[in-house]
C-alpha positions in Angstrom: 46.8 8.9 -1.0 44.3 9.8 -3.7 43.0 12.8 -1.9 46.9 14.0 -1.7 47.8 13.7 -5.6 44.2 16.0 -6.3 45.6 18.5 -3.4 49.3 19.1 -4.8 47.5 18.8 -8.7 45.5 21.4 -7.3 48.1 23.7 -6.1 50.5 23.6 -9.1 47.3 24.5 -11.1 46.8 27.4 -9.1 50.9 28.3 -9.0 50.9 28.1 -12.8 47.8 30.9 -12.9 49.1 32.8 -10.3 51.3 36.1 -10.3 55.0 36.5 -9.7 54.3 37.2 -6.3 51.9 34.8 -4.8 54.6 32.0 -6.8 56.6 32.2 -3.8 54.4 31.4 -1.0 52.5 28.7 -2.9 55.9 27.0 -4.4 56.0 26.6 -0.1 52.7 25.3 -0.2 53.5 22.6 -2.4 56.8 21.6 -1.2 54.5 21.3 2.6 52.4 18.9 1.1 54.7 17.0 -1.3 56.5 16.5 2.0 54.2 15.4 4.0 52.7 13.1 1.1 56.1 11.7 0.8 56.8 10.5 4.8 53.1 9.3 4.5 54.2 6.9 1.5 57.8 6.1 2.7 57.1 5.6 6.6 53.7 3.7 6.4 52.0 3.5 3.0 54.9 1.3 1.1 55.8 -0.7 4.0 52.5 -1.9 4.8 52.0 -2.9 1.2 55.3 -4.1 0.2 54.7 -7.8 1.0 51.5 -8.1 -0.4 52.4 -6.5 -3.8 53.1 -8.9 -6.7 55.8 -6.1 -8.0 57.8 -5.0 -5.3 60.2 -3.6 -7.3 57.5 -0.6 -8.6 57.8 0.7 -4.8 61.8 1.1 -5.6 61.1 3.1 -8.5 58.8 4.9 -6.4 61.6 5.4 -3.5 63.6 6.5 -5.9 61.2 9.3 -7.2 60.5 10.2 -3.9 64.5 11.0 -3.6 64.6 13.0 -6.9 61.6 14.9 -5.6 62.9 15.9 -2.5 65.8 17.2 -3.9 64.4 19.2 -5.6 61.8 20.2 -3.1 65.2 21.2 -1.0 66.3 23.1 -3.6 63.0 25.3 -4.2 62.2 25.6 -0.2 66.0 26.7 1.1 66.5 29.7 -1.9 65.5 32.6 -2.8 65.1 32.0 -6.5 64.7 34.5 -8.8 61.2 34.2 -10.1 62.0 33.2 -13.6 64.2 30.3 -11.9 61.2 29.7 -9.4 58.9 28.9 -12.5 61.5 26.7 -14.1 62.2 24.4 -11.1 58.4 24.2 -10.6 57.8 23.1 -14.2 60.2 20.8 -13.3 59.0 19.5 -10.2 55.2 19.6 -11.3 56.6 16.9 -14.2 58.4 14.6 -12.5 55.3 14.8 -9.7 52.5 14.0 -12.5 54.9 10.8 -13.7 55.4 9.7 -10.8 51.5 10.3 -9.6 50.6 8.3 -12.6 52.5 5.1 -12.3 52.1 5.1 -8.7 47.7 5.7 -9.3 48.1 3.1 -12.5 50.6 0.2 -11.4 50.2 0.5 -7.4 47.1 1.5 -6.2 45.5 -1.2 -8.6 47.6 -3.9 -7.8 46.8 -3.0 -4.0 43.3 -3.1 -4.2 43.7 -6.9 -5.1 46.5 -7.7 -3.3 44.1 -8.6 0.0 46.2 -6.1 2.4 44.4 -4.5 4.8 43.4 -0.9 3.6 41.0 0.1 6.2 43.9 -0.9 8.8 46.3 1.3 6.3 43.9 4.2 6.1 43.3 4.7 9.2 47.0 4.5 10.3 48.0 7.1 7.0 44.7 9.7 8.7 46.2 9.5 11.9 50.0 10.9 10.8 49.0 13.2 8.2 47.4 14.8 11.0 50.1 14.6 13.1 51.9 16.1 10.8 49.9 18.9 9.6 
């Protein structure tokens, strides 16, 4: 899941440096990944995890920025968007990503490496869709 935040990190770095042009086509590169990262963490990750986390309640805050996020993933895959409008929803986006990265990196993953769940088991399970799906 780590490995996923550096990637889509990554690729807003390289969308902020980048010229009007290449915005486009790496605004789709994100929205790829942050999609895929989000089935990962929705269909397997936060299930498997849910009844051994202390705070279940962080992984309904963490639904629920998956929701906002995917709106707004919609939003900047299905238009055309000017670029200036472009920019502005991935500035956006790119916030609400790093918050949510952050809580999820700071109050999740450390409660999960104590929480005795099985993470080899989880691991291997979150390998085998992501490359299902690409």
């Amino acid at each position: 899941m780590i490995a996923g935040h550096r990637e889509v990190e990554a690729l807003f770095e390289q969308f902020e440096a980048a010229t009007p042009e290449r915005q486009m086509p790496l605004s789709r590169l994100i929205c790829k990944a942050l999609n895929r990262h989000i089935i990962l963490e929705n269909e397997l990750f936060y299930p498997a995890i849910r009844d051994s986390l202390d705070q279940p309640d962080l992984l309904e805050v963490a639904a629920v920025e998956h929701e906002v996020a995917a709106v707004l993933v919609r939003c900047i895959s299905e238009d055309d968007l000017p670029a200036a409008r472009l920019r502005a929803m991935m500035d956006v986006l790119r916030t609400h990503i790093a918050h949510h990265v952050e809580n999820e990196e700071r109050q999740i993953f450390r409660r999960v490496r104590t929480s005795g769940a099985n993470l080899e088991r989880i691991g291997e399970e979150l390998r085998a869709r992501a490359t299902v799906l690409g």
